[in-house]
C-alpha positions in Angstrom: -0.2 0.4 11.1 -0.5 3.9 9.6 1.5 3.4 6.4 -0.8 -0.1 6.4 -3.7 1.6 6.7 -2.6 4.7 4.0 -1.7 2.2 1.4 -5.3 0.5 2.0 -7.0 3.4 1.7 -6.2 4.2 -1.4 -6.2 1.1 -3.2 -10.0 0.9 -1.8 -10.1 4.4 -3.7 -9.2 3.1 -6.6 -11.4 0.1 -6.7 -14.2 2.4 -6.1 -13.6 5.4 -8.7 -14.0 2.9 -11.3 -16.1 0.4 -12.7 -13.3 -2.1 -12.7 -9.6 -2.2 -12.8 -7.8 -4.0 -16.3 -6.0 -6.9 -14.9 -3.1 -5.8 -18.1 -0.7 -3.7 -18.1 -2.7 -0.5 -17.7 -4.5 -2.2 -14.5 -0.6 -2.8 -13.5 0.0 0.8 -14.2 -2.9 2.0 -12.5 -1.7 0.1 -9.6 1.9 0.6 -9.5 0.9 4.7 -9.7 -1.2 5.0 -7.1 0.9 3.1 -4.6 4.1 4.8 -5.6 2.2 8.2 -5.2 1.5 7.0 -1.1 4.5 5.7 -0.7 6.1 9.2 -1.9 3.5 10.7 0.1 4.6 8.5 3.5 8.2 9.9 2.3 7.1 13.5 2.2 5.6 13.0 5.8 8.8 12.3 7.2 7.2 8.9 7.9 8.9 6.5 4.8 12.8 7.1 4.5 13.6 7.9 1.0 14.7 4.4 -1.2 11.4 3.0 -0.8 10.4 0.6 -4.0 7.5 -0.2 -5.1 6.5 -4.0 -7.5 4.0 -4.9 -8.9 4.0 -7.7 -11.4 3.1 -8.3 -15.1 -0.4 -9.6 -15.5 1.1 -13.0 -17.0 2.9 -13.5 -13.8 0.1 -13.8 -11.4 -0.6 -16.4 -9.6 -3.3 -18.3 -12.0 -5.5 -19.5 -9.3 -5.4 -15.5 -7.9 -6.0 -14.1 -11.3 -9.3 -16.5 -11.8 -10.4 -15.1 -8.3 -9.5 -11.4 -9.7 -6.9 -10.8 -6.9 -3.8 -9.2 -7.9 -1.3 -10.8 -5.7 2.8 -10.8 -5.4 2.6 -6.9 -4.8 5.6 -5.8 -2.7 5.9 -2.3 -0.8 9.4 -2.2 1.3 10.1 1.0 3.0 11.8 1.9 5.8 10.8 3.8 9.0 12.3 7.2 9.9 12.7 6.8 13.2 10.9 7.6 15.8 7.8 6.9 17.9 6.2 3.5 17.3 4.3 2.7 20.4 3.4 4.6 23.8 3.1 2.4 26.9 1.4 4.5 29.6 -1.2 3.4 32.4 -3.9 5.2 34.1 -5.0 5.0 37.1 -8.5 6.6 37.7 -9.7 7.0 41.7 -12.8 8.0 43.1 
């Protein structure tokens, strides 16, 4: 949920530092740059291992019906996990 959550973050960002976001190629490179600089991030964290890609697609390749809504869709992220901690399972017991 972290990396999730990173990636979300800054796309919100990015939406909100500007007054809109080209849905061409320099929307596509806006796009493909910011995620590849979190995913690099994620990687520098220990928390992506390295070989992580990053797609976004041309602006003619977009769904039509998603492009008339202004949504950006068939974006891909795969990374992999370093391992390590995903969950905790614990209980508490609290007595008076």
């Amino acid at each position: 949920y972290y990396a999730k959550s990173q990636f979300d973050t800054v796309l919100f960002a990015l939406m909100q530092q500007r007054d809109k976001t080209p849905f061409d190629s320099s929307g596509q490179v806006l796009i493909l740059g910011t995620l590849e600089a979190q995913a690099q991030t994620l990687e520098d964290e220990t928390i992506f291992e390295a070989g992580w890609t990053v797609f976004v697609p041309d602006p003619e390749d977009v769904d039509p019906v998603d492009k008339a809504d202004h949504k950006w869709s068939g974006i891909t992220v795969n990374a992999q996990y370093n391992d390590g901690v995903r969950t905790i399972d614990y209980a508490i017991t609290v007595g008076l």
